[in-house]
C-alpha positions as CSV (number, residue, x, y, z in Angstrom):
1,X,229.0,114.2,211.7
2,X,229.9,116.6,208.7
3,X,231.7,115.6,206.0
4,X,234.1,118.2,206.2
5,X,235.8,117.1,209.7
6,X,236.3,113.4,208.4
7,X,238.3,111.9,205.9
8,X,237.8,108.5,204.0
9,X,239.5,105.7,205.7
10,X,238.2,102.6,203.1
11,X,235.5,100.7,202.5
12,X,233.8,97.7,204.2
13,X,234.8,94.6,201.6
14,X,232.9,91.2,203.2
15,X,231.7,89.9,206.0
16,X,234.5,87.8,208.4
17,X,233.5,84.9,210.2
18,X,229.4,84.4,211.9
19,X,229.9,87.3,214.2
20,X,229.6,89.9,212.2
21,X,232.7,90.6,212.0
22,X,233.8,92.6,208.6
23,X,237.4,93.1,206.4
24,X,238.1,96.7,205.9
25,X,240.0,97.5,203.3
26,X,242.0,100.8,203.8
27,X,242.5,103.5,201.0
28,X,246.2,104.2,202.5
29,X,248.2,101.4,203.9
30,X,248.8,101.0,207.7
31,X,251.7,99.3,209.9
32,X,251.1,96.7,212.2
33,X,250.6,98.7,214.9
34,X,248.3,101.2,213.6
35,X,245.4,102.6,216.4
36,X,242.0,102.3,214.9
37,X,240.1,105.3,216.3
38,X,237.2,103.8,218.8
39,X,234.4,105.4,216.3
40,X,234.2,105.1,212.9
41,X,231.8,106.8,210.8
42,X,229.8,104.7,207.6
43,X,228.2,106.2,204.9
44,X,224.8,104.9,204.7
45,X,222.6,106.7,201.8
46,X,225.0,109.9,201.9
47,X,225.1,110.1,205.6
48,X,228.1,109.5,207.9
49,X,226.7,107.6,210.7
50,X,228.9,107.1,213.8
51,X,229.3,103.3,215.1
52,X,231.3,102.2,217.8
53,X,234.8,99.1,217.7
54,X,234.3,96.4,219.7
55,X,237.3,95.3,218.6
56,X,239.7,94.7,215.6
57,X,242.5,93.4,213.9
58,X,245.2,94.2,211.8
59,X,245.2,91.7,209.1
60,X,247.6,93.4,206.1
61,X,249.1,96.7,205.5
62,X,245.4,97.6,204.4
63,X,243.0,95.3,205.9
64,X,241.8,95.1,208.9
65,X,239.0,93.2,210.5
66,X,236.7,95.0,212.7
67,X,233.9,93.8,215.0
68,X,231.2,96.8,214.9
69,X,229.4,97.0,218.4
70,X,225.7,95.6,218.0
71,X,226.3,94.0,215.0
72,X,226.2,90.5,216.4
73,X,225.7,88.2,213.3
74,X,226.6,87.3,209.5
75,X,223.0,88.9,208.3
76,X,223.6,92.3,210.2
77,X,226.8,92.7,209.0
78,X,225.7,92.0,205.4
79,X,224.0,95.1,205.5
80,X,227.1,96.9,205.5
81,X,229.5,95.9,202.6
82,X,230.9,98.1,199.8
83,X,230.0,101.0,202.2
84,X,232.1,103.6,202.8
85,X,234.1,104.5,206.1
86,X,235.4,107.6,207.5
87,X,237.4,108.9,210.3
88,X,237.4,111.8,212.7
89,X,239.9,114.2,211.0
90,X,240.5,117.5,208.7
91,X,242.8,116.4,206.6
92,X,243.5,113.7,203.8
93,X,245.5,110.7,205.0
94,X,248.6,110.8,203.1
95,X,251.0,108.2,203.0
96,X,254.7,108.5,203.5
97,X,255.4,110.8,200.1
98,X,252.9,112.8,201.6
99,X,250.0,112.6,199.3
100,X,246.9,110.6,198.6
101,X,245.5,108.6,196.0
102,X,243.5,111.3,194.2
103,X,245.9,113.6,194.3
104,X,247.3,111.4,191.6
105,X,245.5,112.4,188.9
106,X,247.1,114.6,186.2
107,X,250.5,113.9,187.6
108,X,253.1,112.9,184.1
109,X,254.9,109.5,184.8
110,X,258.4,109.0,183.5
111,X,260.3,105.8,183.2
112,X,264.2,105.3,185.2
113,X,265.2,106.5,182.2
114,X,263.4,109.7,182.5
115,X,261.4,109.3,179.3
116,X,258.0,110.7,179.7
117,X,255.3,107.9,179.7
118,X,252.1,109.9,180.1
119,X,249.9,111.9,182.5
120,X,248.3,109.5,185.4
121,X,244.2,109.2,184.5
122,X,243.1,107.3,187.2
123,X,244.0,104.2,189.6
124,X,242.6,101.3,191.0
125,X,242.8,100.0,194.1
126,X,242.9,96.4,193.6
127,X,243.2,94.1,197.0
128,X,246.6,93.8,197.5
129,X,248.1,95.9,194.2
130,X,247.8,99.4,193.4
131,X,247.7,100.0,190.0
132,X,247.9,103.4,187.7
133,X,246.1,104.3,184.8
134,X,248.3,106.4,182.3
135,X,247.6,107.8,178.9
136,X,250.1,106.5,176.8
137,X,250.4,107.4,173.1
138,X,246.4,107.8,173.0
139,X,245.6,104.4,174.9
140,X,245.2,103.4,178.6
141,X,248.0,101.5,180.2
142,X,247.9,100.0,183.5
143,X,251.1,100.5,185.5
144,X,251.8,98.8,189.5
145,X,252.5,101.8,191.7
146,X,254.0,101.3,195.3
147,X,257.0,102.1,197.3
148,X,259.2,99.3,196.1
149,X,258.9,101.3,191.9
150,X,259.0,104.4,193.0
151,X,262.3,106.3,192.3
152,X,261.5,110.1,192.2
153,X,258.3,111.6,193.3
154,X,258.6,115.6,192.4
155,X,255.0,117.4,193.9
156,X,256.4,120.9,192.7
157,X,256.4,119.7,189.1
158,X,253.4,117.5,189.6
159,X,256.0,114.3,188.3
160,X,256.8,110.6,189.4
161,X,259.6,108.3,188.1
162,X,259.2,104.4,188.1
163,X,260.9,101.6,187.6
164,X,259.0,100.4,184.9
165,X,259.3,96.8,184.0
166,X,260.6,96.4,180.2
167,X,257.9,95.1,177.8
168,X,255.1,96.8,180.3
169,X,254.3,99.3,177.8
170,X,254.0,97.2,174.9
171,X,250.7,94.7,175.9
């Protein structure tokens, strides 16, 4: 499959269980009642290589446990974490705001007060909690970013505004 008619869907954490069954951790988060495509394509040594879902579940709003098809067992399934996974599709998956994780980058983060904090460097995509790295008066600060913070989110001018907890700035 070529690279350019899949996007990343998340990355293959641990193994689940003596089946072979393994947590797939999601680079966008998903509702309860998301379809899982029946293919799903893993990057083994740059290559996407297609394998087939027995059958999965939805365990958070970006996990999900997937049983591969011919992966039987605990050792076979080993073979397979921290790789990559892709799905059939052109474009990005974007969450509700309409943009992805990467698209981040560069974007300036203001406060609710509208005072600029700094331009977003990177982010981390910690189980559970998204976090933002900003450049803030020469240092790196890590910020939580998710729905619940988010007040203003302004693509044209390349600008988010969070509710940023008081005291965050200063550790």
């Amino acid at each position: 499959m070529f690279r350019d008619k899949c996007c990343e869907f998340g990355i293959l954490l641990k193994t689940h269980g003596v089946k072979g069954e393994l947590l797939l951790k999601t680079v966008f988060e998903i509702s309860e009642n998301y379809n899982l495509a029946e293919t799903i394509f893993i990057e083994i040594d740059r290559l996407l290589v297609p394998f087939f879902i027995e059958e999965y579940t939805i365990a958070s709003n970006q996990t999900i446990i997937v049983k591969i098809t011919d992966i039987s067992d605990k050792n076979k399934a080993l073979k397979f974490i921290n790789c990559k996974v892709y799905i059939k599709g052109n474009k990005k998956q974007k969450n509700k705001f309409n943009f992805s994780n990467s698209d981040l980058i560069g974007y300036t983060v203001n406060n609710q007060d509208g005072k600029k904090v700094g331009k977003i460097i990177n982010f981390m995509d910690i189980p559970g909690n998204f976090i933002i790295c900003v450049n803030y008066m020469n240092k790196e600060i890590l910020i939580p970013f998710n729905e619940h913070l988010l007040i203003d989110f302004n693509k044209k001018k390349e600008q988010i505004t969070l509710k940023i907890e008081n005291g965050l700035m200063d550790l």
